[in-house]
N, C-alpha and C positions, 0 to 999 in steps of 0.2 A: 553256363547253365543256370536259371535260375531258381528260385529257392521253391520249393514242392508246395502249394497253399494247401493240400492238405496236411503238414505236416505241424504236429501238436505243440503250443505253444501253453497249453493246463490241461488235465485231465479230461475234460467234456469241450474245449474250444481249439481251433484249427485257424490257420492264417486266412483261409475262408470265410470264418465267422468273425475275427475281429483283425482290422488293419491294425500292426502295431503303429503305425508312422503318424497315421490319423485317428488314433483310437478315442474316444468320447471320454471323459472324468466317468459316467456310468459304466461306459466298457472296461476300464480299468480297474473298477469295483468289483463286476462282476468276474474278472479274470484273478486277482486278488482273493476273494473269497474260494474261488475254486480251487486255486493250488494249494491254500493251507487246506483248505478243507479234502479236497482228492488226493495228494501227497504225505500229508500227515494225518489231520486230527479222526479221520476214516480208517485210515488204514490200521492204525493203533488202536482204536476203539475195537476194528475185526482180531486184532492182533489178539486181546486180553483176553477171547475166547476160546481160538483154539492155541495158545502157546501159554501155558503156567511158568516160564521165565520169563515174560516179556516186561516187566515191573521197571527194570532199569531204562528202557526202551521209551516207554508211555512217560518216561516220567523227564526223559529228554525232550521229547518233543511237545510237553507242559512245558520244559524250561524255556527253550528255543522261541515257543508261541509267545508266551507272556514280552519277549524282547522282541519281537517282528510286531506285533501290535501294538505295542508303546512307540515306535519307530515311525510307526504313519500317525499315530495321535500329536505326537509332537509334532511330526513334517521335519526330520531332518535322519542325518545317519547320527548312530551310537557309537560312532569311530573312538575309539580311547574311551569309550564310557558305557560300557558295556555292563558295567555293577551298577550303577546310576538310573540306565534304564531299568536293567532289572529288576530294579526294587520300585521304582514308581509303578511300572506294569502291575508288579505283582498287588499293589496298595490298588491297584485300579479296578483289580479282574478281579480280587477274593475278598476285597472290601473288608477287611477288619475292622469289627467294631469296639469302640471304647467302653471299656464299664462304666456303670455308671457313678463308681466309688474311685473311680480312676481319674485324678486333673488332665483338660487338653494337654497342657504342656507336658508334666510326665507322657502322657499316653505315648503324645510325638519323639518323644527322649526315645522311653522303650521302644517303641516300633521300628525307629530307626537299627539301634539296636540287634532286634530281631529279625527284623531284611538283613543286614550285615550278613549272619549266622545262615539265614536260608540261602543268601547266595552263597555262601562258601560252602556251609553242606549239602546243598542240591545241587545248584547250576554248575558252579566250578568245579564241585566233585565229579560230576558226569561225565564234561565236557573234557578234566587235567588228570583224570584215574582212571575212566570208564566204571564208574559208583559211586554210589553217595558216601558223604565221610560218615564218622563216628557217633556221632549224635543221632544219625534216621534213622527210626524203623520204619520199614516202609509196610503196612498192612491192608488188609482187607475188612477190618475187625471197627471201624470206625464210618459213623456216618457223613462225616463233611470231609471239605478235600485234605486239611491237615490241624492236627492236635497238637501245644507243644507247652512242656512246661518253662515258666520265664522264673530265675530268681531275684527278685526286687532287691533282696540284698546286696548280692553280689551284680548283679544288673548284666547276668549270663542265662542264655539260653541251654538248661539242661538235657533236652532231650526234645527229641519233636517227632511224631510219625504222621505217616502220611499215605492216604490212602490213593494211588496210581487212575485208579477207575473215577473215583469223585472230581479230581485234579481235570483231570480230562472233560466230562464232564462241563465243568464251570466253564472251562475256556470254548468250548463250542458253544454254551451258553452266552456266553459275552461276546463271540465273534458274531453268533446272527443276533444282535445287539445291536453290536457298531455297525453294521455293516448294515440295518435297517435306517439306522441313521444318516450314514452315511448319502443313501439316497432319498436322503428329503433336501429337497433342495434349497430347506429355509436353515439348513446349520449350515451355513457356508465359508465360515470360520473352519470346521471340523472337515469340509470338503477339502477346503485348499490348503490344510496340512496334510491331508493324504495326499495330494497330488504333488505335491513340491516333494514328499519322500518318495514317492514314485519315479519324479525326476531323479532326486539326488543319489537315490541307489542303482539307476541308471535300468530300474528293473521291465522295460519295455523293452531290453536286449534279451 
């Protein structure tokens, strides 16, 4: 018996609409974009409406996102490196900026630094407790996606909160970003790292 072609292969596309075997770099774009976006960054965006516990929820699937889109920027898996991507993601998609009383070099010290801290209190909190550790609070009380005090002396991150909705937010921002990029077909640098992670995470099965 063989395989059902209307049978869903993302949220809005069917084996009808796109051949996986012969699928186009566009078709794979367009299938890409739709799972994160109709699997995740939708469904959690409806979530923060009607459910007032959903905060640990939105803020997985912020952590989760930031590491699947660094994974196609690069063009390769994050196999054992999974802190690594994380932190470049996150430098990519929330862009922190440098003061301007701040040296580049310090800056890059601290911020390394403080990726460290976010991945341990966010992502790995989430993904090895089911919640973030000791340092987050996570609020609604703040206008961008996250606030955090750094100590230059001690060259520790004392506390950081983080607003779930803003978070969210950015990352659907930057995905129809990349993803408008993605189909110009003059970055094609930026095309054929997405498709070589396409390949390598074998994600056409």
């Amino acid at each position: 018996m063989g395989i059902d072609p209307s049978a869903l292969i993302g949220p809005h596309y069917t084996l009808d609409n796109i051949d996986l075997e012969s699928a186009s770099l566009d078709d794979r774009i367009a299938l890409f974009e739709d799972r994160v976006r109709g699997y995740f960054t939708t469904p959690a965006r409806i979530l923060i409406n009607i459910y007032e516990n959903s905060a640990f929820l939105i803020l997985l699937v912020v952590s989760m996102c930031v590491g699947w889109i660094e994974i196609f920027h690069q063009g390769r898996s994050s196999n054992r490196q999974s802190k690594n991507f994380f932190k470049s993601g996150f430098k990519r998609i929330f862009n922190p900026s440098r003061p301007d009383h701040v040296p580049e070099e310090q800056f890059e010290e601290d911020m390394n630094k403080i990726l460290d801290e976010v991945y341990y209190q966010v992502r790995s909190g989430l993904v090895h407790t089911g919640t973030t550790r000791s340092k987050v609070i996570v609020t609604s009380q703040i206008r961008e996606p996250m606030k955090l005090v750094f100590n230059t002396s001690t060259g520790e991150v004392e506390h950081m909160q983080i607003n779930p909705f803003k978070s969210l937010l950015a990352i659907e921002f930057y995905l129809s970003e990349y993803c408008t990029n993605l189909r110009n077909r003059e970055n094609d640098e930026l095309r054929q790292k997405f498709d070589h992670a396409w390949v390598d995470l074998g994600a056409k099965e």
